[in-house]
C-alpha positions as CSV (number, residue, x, y, z in Angstrom):
1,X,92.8,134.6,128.5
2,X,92.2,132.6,125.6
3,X,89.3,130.2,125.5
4,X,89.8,126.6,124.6
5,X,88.1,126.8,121.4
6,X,90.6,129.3,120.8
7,X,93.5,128.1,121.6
8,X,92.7,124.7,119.6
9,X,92.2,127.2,116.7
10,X,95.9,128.6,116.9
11,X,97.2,124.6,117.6
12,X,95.3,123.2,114.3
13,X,96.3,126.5,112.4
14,X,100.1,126.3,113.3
15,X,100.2,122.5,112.9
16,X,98.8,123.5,109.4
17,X,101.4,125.7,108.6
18,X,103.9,123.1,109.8
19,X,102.8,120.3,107.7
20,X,102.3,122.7,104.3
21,X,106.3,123.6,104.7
22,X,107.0,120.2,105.6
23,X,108.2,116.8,103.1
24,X,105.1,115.5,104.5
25,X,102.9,117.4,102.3
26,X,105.0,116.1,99.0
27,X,104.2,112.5,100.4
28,X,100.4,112.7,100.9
29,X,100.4,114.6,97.5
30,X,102.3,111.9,96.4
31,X,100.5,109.2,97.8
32,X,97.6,110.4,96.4
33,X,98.0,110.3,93.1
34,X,99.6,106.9,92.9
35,X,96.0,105.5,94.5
36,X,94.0,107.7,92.2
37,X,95.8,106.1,89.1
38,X,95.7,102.7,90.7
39,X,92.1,102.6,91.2
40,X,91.6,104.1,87.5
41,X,93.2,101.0,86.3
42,X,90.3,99.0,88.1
43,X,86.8,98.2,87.4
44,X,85.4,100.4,89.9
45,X,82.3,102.6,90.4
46,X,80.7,105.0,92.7
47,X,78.6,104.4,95.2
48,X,76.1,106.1,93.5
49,X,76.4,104.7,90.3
50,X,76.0,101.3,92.8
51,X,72.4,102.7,93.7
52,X,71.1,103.7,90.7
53,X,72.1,100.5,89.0
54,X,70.5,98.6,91.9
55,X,67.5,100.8,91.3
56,X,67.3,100.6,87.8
57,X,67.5,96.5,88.2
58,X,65.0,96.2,90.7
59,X,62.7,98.3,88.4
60,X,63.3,96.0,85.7
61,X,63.0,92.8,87.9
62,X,59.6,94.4,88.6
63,X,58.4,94.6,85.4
64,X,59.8,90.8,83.9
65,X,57.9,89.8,86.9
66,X,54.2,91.3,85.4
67,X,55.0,90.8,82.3
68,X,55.4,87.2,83.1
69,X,52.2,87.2,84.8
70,X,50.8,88.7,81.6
71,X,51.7,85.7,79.4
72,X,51.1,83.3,81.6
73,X,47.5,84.5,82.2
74,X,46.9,85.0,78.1
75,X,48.4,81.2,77.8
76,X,45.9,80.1,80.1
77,X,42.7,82.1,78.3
78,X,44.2,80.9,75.0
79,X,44.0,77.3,76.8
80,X,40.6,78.1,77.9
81,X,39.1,79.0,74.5
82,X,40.7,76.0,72.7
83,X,38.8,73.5,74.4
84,X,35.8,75.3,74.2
């Protein structure tokens, strides 16, 4: 007797078979490659091109931030020593 893991085997691998004889195949292929060259034609990116953008900004964000609170503390000694 065949166990169930078994028998859902022989289902998906016949099913399989079925669908790489059948049109169906053609249409996914199909299908496929018209979304493919649609979304080539768009502005799109990866997710991971997403992340390292978003890391690479808040990197930058970072640093605008200190050197902002560079300047603005030499501005103030430059202040400082003028009056004196």
């Amino acid at each position: 007797m065949k166990q169930p893991n078994d028998l859902f085997q022989d289902f998906q691998n016949r099913m399989s078979e079925l669908l790489k004889n059948s049109p169906a195949k053609d249409v996914e292929r199909n299908v496929k490659a018209m979304l493919s060259q649609g979304f080539s034609k768009l502005d799109l990116v990866t997710r991971e091109e997403f992340d390292t953008q978003t890391h690479v900004l808040a990197r930058t964000r970072a640093r605008l931030e200190e050197l902002e609170r560079r300047v603005a503390d030499l501005e103030q000694r430059l202040a400082t020593s003028q009056e004196s």
